[in-house]
N, C-alpha and C positions, 0 to 999 in steps of 0.2 A: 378339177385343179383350177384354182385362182390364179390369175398371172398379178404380176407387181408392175406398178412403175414408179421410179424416182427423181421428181421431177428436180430435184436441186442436185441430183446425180449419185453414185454411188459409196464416193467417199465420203457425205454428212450423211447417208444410212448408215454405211461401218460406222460413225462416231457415233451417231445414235443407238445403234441396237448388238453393236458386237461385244456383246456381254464379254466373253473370254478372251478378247484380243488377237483370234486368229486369221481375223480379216478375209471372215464369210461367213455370213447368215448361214450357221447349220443345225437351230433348233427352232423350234416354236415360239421357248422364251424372247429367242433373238428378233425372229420375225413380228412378233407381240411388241417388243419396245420398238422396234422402226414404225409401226402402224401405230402408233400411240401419239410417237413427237410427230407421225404427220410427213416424215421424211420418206417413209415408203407408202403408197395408197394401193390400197387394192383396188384392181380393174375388174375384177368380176371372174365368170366362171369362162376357160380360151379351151378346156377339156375336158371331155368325161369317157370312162370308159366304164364296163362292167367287168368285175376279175372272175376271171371261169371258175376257183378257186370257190369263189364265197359270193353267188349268185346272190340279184335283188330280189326280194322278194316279188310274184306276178302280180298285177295287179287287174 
């Protein structure tokens, strides 16, 4: 999991990336336009887990 930060704050992300107007990042597309203008920056990898479900492969 990637954490985000918004350094000019949340409301120039909504304007940049909330594609559908419901005033939250809840797709890819959306999260994709805020990293793009620069208004959200990915901070890198803050979780990882493995799902019991769908194991990594060993290595």
């Amino acid at each position: 999991m990637h954490g985000l930060d918004f350094p000019a704050g949340y409301p120039t992300v909504l304007a940049d990336g909330d594609l559908d107007g419901d005033s939250v990042l809840d797709s890819t597309d959306e999260v994709h336009a805020a990293l793009a203008t620069g208004s959200a920056v990915d901070v890198g990898v803050v979780k990882q887990f493995e799902c019991p479900a769908i194991p990594l492969p060993r290595r």
